[in-house]
C-alpha positions as CSV (number, residue, x, y, z in Angstrom):
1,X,8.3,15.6,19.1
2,X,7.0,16.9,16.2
3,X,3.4,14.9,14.9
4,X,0.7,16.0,12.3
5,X,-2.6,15.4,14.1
6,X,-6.1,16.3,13.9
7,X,-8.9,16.9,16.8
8,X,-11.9,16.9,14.1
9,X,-12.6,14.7,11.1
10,X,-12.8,16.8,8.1
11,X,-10.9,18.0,4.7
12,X,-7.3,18.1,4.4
13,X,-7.4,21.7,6.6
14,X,-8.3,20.1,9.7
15,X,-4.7,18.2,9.6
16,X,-2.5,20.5,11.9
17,X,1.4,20.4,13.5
18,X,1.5,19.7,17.3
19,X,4.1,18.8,19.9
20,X,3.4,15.5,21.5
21,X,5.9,13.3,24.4
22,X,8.1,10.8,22.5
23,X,6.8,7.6,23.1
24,X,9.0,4.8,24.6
25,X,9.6,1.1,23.5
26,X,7.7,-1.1,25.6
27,X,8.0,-5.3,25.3
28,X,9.0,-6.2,21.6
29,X,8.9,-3.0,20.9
30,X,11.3,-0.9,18.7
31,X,11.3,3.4,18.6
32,X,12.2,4.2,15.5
33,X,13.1,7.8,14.4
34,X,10.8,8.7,11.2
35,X,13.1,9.8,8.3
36,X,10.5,9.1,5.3
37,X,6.6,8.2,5.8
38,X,4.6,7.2,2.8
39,X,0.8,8.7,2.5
40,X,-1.7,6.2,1.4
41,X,-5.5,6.3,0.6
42,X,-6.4,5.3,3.6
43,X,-5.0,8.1,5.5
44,X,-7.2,10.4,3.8
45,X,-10.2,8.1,4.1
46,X,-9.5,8.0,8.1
47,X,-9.0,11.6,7.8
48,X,-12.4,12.6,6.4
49,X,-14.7,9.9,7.7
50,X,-15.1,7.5,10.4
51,X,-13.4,4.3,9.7
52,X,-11.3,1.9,11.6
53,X,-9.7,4.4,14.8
54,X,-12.9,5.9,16.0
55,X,-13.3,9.6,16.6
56,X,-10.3,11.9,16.4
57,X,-7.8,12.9,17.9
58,X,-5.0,10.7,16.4
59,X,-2.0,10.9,14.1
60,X,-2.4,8.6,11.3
61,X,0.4,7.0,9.2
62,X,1.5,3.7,9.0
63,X,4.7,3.9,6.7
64,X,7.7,4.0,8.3
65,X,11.3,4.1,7.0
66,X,14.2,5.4,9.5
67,X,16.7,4.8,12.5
68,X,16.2,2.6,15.5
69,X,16.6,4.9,18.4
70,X,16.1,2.5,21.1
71,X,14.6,-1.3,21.2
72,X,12.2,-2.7,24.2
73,X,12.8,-5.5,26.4
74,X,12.9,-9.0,24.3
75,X,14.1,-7.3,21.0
76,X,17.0,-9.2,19.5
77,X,16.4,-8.3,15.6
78,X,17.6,-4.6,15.6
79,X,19.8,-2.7,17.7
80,X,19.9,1.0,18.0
81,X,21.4,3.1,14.4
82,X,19.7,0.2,12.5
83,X,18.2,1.5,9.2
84,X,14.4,-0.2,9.0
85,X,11.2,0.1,6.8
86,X,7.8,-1.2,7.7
87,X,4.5,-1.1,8.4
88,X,2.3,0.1,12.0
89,X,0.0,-2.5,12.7
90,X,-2.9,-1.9,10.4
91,X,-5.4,-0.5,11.5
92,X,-5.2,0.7,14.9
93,X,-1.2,0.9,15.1
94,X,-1.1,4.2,12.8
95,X,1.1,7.2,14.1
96,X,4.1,7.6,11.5
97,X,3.6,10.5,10.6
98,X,5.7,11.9,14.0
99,X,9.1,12.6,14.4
100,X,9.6,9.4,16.1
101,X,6.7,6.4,16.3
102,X,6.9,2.4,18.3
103,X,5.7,0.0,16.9
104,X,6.6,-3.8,17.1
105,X,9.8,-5.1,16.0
106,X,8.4,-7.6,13.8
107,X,6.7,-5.5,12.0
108,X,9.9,-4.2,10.3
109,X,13.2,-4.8,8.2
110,X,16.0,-4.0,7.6
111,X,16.1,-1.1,4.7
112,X,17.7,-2.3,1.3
113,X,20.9,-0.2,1.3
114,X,20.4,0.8,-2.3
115,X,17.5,2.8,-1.8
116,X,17.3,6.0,0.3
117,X,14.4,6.4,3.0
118,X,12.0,8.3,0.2
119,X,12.2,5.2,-1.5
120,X,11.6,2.6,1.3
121,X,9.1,5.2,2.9
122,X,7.1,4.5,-0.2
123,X,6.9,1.2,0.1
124,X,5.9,-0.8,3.0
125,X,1.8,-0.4,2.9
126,X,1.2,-0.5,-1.3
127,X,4.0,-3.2,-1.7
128,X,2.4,-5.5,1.4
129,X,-0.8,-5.2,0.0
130,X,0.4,-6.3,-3.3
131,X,2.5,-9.0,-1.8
132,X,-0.6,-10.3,0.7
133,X,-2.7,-10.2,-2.3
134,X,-0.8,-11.8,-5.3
135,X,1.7,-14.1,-3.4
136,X,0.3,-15.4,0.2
137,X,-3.3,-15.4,-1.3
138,X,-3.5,-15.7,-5.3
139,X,-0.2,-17.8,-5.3
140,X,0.5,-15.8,-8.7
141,X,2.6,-18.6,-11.1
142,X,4.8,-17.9,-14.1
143,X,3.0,-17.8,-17.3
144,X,-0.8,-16.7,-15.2
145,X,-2.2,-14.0,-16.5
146,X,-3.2,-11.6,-14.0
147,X,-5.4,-8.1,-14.7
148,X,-4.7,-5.3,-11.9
149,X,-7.2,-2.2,-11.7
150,X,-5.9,1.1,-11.0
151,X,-2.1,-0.1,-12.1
152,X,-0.8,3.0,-12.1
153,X,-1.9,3.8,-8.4
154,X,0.2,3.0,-5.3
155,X,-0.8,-0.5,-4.9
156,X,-1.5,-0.9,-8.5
157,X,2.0,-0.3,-10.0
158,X,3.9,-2.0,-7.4
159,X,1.6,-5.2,-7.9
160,X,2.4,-5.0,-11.7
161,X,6.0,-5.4,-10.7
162,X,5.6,-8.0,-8.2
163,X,3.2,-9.8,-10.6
164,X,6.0,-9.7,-13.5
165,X,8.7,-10.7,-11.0
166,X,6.3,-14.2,-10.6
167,X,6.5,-14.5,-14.0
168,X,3.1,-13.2,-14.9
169,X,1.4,-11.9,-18.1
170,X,0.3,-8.3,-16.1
171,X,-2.7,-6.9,-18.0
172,X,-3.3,-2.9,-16.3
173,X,-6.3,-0.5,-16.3
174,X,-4.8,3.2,-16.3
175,X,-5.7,6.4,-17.7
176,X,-4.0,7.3,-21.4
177,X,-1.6,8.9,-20.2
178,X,-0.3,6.7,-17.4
179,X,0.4,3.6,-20.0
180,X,3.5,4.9,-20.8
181,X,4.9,4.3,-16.9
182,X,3.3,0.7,-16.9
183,X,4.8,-0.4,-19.8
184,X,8.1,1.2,-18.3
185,X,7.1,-1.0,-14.8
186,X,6.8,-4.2,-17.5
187,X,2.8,-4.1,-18.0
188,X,2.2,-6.3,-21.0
189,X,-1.0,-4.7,-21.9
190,X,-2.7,-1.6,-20.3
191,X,-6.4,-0.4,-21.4
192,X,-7.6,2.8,-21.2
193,X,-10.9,2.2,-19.0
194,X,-12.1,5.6,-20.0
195,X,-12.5,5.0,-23.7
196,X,-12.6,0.8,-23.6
197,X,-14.8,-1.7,-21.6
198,X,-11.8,-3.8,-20.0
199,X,-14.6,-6.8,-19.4
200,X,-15.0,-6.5,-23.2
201,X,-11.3,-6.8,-24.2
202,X,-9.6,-8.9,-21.7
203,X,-10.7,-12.8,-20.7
204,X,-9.2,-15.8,-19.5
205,X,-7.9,-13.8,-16.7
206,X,-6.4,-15.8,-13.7
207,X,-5.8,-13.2,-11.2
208,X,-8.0,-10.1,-11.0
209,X,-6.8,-7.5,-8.1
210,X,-9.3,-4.8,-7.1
211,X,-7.4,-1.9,-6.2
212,X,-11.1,0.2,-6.6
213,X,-14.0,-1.6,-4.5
214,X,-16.5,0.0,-7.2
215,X,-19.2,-2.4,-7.6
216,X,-19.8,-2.7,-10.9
217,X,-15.8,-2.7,-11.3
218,X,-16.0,-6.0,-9.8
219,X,-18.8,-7.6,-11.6
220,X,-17.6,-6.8,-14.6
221,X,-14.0,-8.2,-13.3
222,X,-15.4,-11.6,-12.8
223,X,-16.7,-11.8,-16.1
224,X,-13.1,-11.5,-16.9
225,X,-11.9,-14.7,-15.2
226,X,-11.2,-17.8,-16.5
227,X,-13.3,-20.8,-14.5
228,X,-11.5,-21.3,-11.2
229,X,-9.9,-18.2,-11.2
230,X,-9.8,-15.3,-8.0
231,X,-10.7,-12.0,-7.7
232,X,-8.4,-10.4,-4.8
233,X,-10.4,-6.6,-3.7
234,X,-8.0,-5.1,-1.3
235,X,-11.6,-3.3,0.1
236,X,-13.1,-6.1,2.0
237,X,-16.8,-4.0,1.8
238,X,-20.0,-6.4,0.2
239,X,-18.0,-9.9,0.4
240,X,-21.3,-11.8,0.9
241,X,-23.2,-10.4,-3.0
242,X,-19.3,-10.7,-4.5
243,X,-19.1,-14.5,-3.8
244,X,-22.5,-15.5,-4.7
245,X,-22.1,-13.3,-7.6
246,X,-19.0,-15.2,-8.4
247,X,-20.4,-18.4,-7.8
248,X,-22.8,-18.2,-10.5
249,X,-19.5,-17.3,-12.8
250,X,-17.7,-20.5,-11.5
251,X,-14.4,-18.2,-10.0
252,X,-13.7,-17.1,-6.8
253,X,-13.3,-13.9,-4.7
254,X,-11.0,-13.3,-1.8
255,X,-11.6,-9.7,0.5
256,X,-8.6,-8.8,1.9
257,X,-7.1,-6.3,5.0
258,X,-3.0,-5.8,5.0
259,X,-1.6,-6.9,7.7
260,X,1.9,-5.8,9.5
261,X,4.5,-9.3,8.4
262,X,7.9,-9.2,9.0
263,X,8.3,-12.0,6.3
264,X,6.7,-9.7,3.9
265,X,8.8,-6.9,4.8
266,X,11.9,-9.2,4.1
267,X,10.3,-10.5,0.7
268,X,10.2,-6.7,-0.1
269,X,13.4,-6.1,0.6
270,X,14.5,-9.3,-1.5
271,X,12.8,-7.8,-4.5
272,X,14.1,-3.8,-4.0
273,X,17.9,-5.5,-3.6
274,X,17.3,-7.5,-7.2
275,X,15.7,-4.3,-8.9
276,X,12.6,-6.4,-9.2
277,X,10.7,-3.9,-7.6
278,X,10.8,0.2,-6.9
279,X,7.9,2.9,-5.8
280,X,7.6,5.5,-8.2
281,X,7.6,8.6,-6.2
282,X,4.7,11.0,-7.2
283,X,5.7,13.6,-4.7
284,X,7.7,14.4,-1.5
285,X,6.7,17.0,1.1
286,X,7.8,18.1,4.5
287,X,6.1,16.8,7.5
288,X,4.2,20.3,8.3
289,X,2.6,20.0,4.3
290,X,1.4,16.8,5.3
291,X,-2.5,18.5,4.2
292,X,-0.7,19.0,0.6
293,X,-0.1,15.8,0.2
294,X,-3.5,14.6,1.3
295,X,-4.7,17.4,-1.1
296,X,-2.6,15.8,-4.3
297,X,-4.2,11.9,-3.3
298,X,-7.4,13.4,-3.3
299,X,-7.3,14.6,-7.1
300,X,-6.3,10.6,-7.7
301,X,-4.0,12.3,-10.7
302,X,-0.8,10.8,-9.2
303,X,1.2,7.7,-10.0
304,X,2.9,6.4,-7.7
305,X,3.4,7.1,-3.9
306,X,3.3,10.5,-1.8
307,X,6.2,10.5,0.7
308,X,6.6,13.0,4.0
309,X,9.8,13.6,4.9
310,X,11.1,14.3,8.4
311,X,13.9,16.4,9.2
């Protein structure tokens, strides 16, 4: 099969097409054949530096939307010609960005029929994190206000949705020329944080989400929060000097890693199926330009989600 791989850690030029066994299903296991895989952040983070998988080579990717080609012993939930979307195990389950990848069954659903595979390609990673972060951990409520950095971004601008489909006042930080789209996506109130001080115009904040990790983003967040509220950071880096910092504020701060859920996935679905929630696609490219696409993240000038698409 067809994989993008890389043997050395390095710029977006060091990402290169190779030929690679198909894998097989083992226990649990489904073998899915890759129609769409979205590109996240963290690929090119893994991509350029040492992070969770150690030292090249690998195949990174953990979106996945396509066909069930064959299912491992103990799978009831799919059968072969199924159409799924999920997410690898994160971190060390990455490999969708392959002609076909395994992964465990659980870690996907069904895909919404109303959406193609771009679409639910897009999704799984971004809207999981948003989901993890807002629902399982902030327990987002109708008529909370919650402020979301980066809300044009791929997290970002699905969490403004998922936010306003709880019922949320959704309060974004985009560039100008992104506010526009949010308001599209039902952002109540979008600052420019190039031209405004957000922790000078917003307060009485329930729900912060740190899309960003920057340090001073995220003391300046907390000063935002009313007492007792949360700050979710989807970059669990410096938890120890965020919580005492917190403390002194009287609000809370939560560091969180996605995780693969197969109730999340379904939750997903749920939304995409009541047009509560759709990725904004920034981009689409063929598996062999994966290094394009990494290129386009890079600049951070998107909105939305970059998709590869496998013939």
């Amino acid at each position: 099969m067809r994989a993008i791989s890389q043997d050395v850690l390095g710029g977006p030029e060091v990402l290169k097409e190779v030929e690679l066994r198909r894998p097989e299903p083992g226990p649990s296991e489904v073998l899915v054949r890759v129609h769409a895989a979205g590109v996240n952040p963290t690929d090119w983070k893994h991509r350029g530096g040492r992070m969770f998988l150690g030292d090249p080579p690998y195949v990174l990717g953990w979106d996945v939307s396509g066909v069930v080609e064959a299912v491992g012993m103990g799978v009831t939930l799919f059968k072969p010609g199924d159409e799924v979307f999920g997410m690898l195990p994160y971190p060390h389950g990455a490999g969708s960005h392959a002609e076909y990848v395994t992964g465990p069954a659980r870690a996907f659903a069904r895909k919404p029929a109303g959406i193609d595979h771009v679409q639910a390609g897009a999704l799984p990673l971004a809207a999981l994190t948003a989901h993890q972060a807002l629902v399982d951990t902030a327990r987002v409520e109708a008529g909370q206000r919650v402020l979301i950095h980066a809300a044009a971004g791929g997290v970002g601008h699905l969490a403004v949705q998922i936010a306003k489909a709880r019922g949320a006042y959704v309060i974004g930080t985009a560039s100008a020329g992104k506010h526009a789209f949010l308001r599209e996506l039902g952002a109540d109130e979008v600052i420019d944080y190039r031209e405004r001080d957000f922790a000078e115009e917003v307060a009485d904040v329930d729900v912060v989400l740190d899309t960003i990790g920057d340090d001073d983003y995220r003391t300046r967040s907390l000063r935002t929060l009313r007492r007792g509220g949360l700050l979710v950071s989807i970059l669990p880096m410096g938890g120890e000097e965020l919580a005492a910092r917190a403390r002194e504020h009287g609000v809370r701060t939560e560091l969180l890693l996605v995780e693969a859920d197969h109730a999340g996935m379904n939750a997903i679905a749920r939304l995409v199926e009541e047009g509560r929630l759709r990725a904004a696609i920034a981009g689409t490219f063929p598996l062999a330009d994966a290094a394009r696409a990494h290129e386009l993240g890079e600049t951070g000038r998107t909105a939305g989600k970059l998709v590869l698409t496998v013939g």
